[in-house]
C-alpha positions, 0 to 999 in steps of 0.5 A: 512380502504379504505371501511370505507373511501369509506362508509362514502364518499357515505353517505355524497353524498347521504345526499347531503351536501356539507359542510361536503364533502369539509370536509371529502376531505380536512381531505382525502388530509391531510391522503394521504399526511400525509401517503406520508410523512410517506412513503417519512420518512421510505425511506429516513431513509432506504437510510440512513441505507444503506448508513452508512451500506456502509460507514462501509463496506468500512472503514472495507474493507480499514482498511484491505488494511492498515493493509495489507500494515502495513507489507509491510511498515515493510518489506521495514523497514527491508530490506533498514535497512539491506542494509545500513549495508552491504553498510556500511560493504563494504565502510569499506573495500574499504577505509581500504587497510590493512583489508581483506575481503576474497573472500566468504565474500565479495560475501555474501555482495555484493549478497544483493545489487543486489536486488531491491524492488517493490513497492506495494500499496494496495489501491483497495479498495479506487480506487474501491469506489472513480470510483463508486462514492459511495464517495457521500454519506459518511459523514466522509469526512476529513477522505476520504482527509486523505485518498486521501493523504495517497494513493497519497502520494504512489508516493515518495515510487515508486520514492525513489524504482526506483533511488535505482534499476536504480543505482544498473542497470547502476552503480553496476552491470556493475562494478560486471559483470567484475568480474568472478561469480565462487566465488558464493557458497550456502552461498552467499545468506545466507544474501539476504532479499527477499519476495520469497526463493532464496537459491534453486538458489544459491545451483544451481549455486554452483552444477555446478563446475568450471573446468576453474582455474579463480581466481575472482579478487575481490581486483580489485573490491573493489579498484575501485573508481567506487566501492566507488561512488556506495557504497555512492550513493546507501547509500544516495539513501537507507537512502533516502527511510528509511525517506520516509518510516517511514513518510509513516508509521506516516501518515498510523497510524494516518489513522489507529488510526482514522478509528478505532475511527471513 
């Protein structure tokens, strides 16, 4: 094509006529631009292709994280949901002078109580795309603000997390450590929710016979006022975080029911 243009341009020169050559130049710049645009066209529509590849890419990798953090959200569920039941198991007893609890019973519910849970937010994805900038060229934006929300709002659970375990530190466990630890057996973790294992612990524990004859005094325990205080705080604190986390699974369905949709 470029030798045809070259013949018919050297054809004109030699026939020395003007006229016809400001016409081929201008029809020339015409072809030229019109074969930039046509390039500037394709390019733009690969970056466009790219760009939506990208997008895809990105809520594909985040619908992951979500549904990753769908069942954590269920495992919190469960284990605050739990522990409302042996806090309330145990306030029954401490206002109840008449019932007993018997020493391996009360060790079974007041084991769980002493674990906390941390939390996890699986947002890397969104970090990850937010510090590159790869933002700028998506289009769903009211779906990236819900996003944002969504993992900003992460700090409640952390918060709700931290005021269970700095009263489990500072209020159950000084009022537990007075108490002798030999009414422990194999089935004192039986009602423990934990992400790990925890009986090969308790099975430790319970090989290791004690030959001291210490009676562990848990009436004592449970008469306690401090006992009640702690049962009832960490219960507010508990009912606390159940809220926080069913509004926490709201809002992450509602994301899920989006990007599904999108």
């Amino acid at each position: 094509m470029i030798k045809v243009f070259r013949k018919i341009r050297q054809n004109i020169i030699r026939e020395n006529r003007a006229s016809k050559y400001l016409l081929y130049a201008i029809g020339e710049i015409i072809l030229v631009v019109i074969g930039i645009l046509i390039a500037l066209q394709i390019n733009t529509w690969n970056e466009n292709r790219k760009a939506k590849q990208l997008e895809a890419n990105f809520f594909g990798n985040v619908l992951l994280d979500l549904e990753k953090d769908q069942q954590k959200l269920k495992y919190y569920q469960n284990f605050y949901t739990k522990r409302i039941e042996y806090l309330d198991t145990m306030l029954t007893y401490v206002r109840n002078p008449n019932k007993t609890m018997g020493i391996h019973k009360f060790g079974m519910y007041v084991e769980p109580l002493f674990y906390a849970t941390d939390p996890t937010n699986y947002n890397t994805t969104f970090e990850s795309a937010k510090s590159l900038g790869t933002f700028n060229n998506f289009k769903e934006r009211e779906l990236l603000k819900d996003l944002s929300e969504y993992y900003a709002d992460f700090t409640l659970i952390e918060k709700s997390f931290s005021s269970i375990l700095r009263i489990i530190e500072n209020q159950f466990e000084p009022i537990m450590y007075t108490l002798p630890e030999n009414y422990m057996n194999e089935d004192t973790g039986n009602l423990v929710i934990s992400e790990v294992s925890v009986q090969e612990f308790y099975k430790k524990v319970a090989s290791i016979k004690d030959f001291r004859g210490i009676t562990a005094d848990y009436e004592s325990i449970l008469r306690t006022p401090k006992m009640e205080n702690y049962l009832i705080g960490d219960m507010g604190r508990t009912f606390g975080a159940i809220n926080i986390i069913a509004s926490r699974q709201n809002m992450l369905n509602r994301l899920l029911e989006k990007i599904k949709n999108q």
